[in-house]
C-alpha positions, 0 to 999 in steps of 0.5 A: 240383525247381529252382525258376526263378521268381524268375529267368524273367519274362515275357520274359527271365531276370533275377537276382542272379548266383551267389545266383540262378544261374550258369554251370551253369545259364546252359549248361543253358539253353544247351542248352534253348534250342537245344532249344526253337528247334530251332536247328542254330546260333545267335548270342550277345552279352553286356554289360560286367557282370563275369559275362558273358562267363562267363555267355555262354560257358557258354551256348555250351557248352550249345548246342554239347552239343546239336550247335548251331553257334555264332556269338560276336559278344562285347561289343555292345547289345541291338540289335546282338544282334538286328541280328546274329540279323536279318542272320544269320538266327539265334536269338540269345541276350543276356546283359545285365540292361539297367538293373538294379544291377550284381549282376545278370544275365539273357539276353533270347532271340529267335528268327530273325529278332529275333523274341522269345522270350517266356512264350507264345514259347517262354520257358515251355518253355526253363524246364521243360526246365531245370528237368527236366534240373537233377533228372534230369540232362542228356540225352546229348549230341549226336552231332555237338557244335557249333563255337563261332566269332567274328564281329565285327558291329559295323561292320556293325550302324553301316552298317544304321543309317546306311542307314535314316536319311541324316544325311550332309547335316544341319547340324553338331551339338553332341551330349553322350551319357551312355552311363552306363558301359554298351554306348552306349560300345561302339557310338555311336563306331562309329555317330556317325563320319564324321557332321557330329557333335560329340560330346561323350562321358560315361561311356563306359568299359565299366564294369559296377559303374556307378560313376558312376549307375545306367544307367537314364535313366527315372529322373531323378537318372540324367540330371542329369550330361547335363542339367548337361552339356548347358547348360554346352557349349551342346550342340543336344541330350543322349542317355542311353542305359541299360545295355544300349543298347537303349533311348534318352532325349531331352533338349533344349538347355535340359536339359528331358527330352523325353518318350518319347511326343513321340520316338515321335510324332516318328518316327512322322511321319518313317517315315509319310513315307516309308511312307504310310498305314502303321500305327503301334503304340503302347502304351495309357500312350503320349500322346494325341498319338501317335495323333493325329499319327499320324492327322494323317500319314495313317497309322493308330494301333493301341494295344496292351499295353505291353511288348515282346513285345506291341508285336512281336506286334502289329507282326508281324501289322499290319505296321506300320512303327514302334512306341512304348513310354513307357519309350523303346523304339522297334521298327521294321519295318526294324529286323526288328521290334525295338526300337533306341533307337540307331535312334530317336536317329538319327531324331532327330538328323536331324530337328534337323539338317534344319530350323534351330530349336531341339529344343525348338520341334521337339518342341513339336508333338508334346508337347500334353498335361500328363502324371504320369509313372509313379507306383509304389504299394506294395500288399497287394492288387493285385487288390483296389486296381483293382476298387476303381478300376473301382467307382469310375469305372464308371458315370460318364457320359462316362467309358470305361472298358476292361482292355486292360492293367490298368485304363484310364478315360478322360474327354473331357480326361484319362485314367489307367491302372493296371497291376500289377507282373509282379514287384513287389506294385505299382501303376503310375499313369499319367494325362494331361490337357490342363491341369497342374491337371487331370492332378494333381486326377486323379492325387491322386483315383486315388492316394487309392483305389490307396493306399486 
């Protein structure tokens, strides 16, 4: 029996590539993934790593064997995958491991329409098929093999974005983007032309090695080059984007990072204008200002579990109009439902271009609280450390608790969460207040119990 657990997650399939799988498996699941969708075509992309391109025409060949006809829109970001599956009507298949080190590899799946494959979504499926047909051996072929073609959508993909956000009349800014040598190369240029846009281009060759830093802007040394960058060209603002351009970070023009959760407030603000009264989601480790300004906007919060496939879910059965995660990923109703970091700098770069400040009085309004950031704990029981948490804290008066996602206990001026690792034996410690005192006392209280 092949064992896929160390590759298949909770919402993709990520691993070390050939010690954790290759090319025969990526056309195994080729084909089981046409099987699981019931897809008479499909559309494919891949990233820049060295092993994707062979990883992705392996895939292809396996959907093809099941009689799929399939669509190669070659080198393109995550959101661009989903803006071709969307357009086309396609499932699609990516082949990226977004920010992960260079020896990796994955394929993150969607069905027609971006929407995504997951555990409960069909991820589970495509898995125990694979690994029955690597014991037994691959079912015949189709009768009617597959046709395998091209199509560029990048062009395509930059018009969508620039009809959802009119950045035509805003004044002219001065924008560096560290593209961290991932797929923001490939796809701001085409985006950002013709835009009152100075742009100012670092790493943007396609590299996949990562030669200059990890392409992971949530981790702070990976944001140093446009941090410095920015105050020495005196840029309006910065933008990072990770591996696979999906996600986007924010920093201002005095370098500060500008927190995922004022991003998400901000564009919330912006997509209640055009569509009162419509909902927002946000993740349960998202800022309190987030449902505030959604409230104060007329539209009405939903916080939900983090992660992807919940935020879509929750997105599909609400309706809402846009979404919000802390770790820079921002889905949109008009966006099929995905997430596109390119999307939310968009938003962003118009909301500067519109009015005359600064970035940093601009978000001002929507950062309100003092916050930790995310804190990683190695534990032996991860179980265990949260139930000592929920001892702790249960019964207090005036605090709440609840377990929507992990553990998250909640007073009149902080909060915390704790949430296990998928992968890892971790705990991760999220916790905000409305005063830098209070938020480290609360911090230092529950690292001490996690930590035991």
């Amino acid at each position: 029996m092949t064992d896929l657990s160390q590759i298949v997650k909770a919402y993709d399939v990520r691993g070390v590539v050939p010690d954790q799988w290759d090319e025969a498996l990526a056309e195994r699941f080729g084909a089981a993934f046409v099987e699981v969708t019931d897809a008479d075509a499909i559309v494919i992309g891949h990233d820049m790593r060295p092993s994707s391109p062979g990883l992705s025409r392996a895939f292809a060949r396996g959907a093809a064997a099941r009689g799929a006809d399939v669509t190669e829109i070659g080198l393109c970001s995550t959101d661009e995958l989903y803006y071709a599956s969307g357009a086309l009507g396609l499932p699609g298949a990516m082949f990226t491991a977004s920010h992960n080190p260079a020896q990796y590899n994955g394929i993150k799946m969607c069905r027609a329409g971006a929407a995504p494959v997951g555990q409960d979504t069909g991820l589970a499926e495509i898995r125990a098929l694979v690994e029955r047909w690597a014991d037994e051996g691959a079912p015949e072929p189709a009768a009617r093999p597959g046709t395998v073609g091209r199509r560029d959508v990048l062009a395509d993909y930059a018009a969508h974005l620039r009809s959802l956000v009119d950045l035509t009349a805003v004044r002219p800014l001065k924008v560096v983007v560290d593209a961290g040598n991932g797929m923001g190369g490939h796809t701001v240029p085409t985006v950002f032309e013709g835009l009152p846009l100075d742009l100012d281009a670092l790493y943007f060759e396609l590299d996949g090695s990562f030669p200059n830093h990890e392409a992971n802007p949530l981790d702070p040394k990976n944001i140093v080059d446009l941090q410095q960058r920015v105050r020495e060209v005196g840029a309006d603002l910065g933008l990072a984007f990770d591996g696979d351009a999906d996600r986007c970070f924010v920093v201002d023009e005095n370098g500060d990072p500008v927190s995922p959760s004022a991003i998400t407030a901000l564009v919330a603000a912006r997509e209640l204008a055009k569509h009162p009264g419509g909902t927002v989601i946000h993740n349960c480790i998202t800022s309190w200002s987030v449902p505030e300004v959604v409230k104060e906007h007329g539209g009405a919060p939903v916080r939900t579990r983090v992660g992807h496939s919940f935020i879509k879910a929750e997105m599909a059965r609400t309706g809402a109009i846009f979404g919000g995660e802390h770790s820079a990923h921002y889905y949109f109703r008009n966006f099929w439902n995905a997430d596109t970091g390119m999307l939310a700098a968009l938003h962003v770069l118009a909301a500067l271009g519109e009015q005359a400040g600064p970035l940093s009085q601009l978000v001002a309004q929507y950062d309100r609280y003092a916050a930790s950031g995310e804190i990683n704990s190695t534990v032996d029981d991860q179980a265990g450390r949260l139930a000592a948490l929920k001892a702790a804290y249960e019964g207090r008066d005036g605090i709440a608790l609840d377990e929507l996602d992990g553990l998250t206990v909640t007073a009149a001026d902080w909060w915390f969460n704790v949430r296990p690792s998928n992968t890892e034996p971790l705990l991760r410690l999220n916790a905000e207040a409305r005063d830098r005192a209070t938020v480290e006392r609360i911090r230092d209280e529950a690292l001490a119990i996690i930590r035991g």
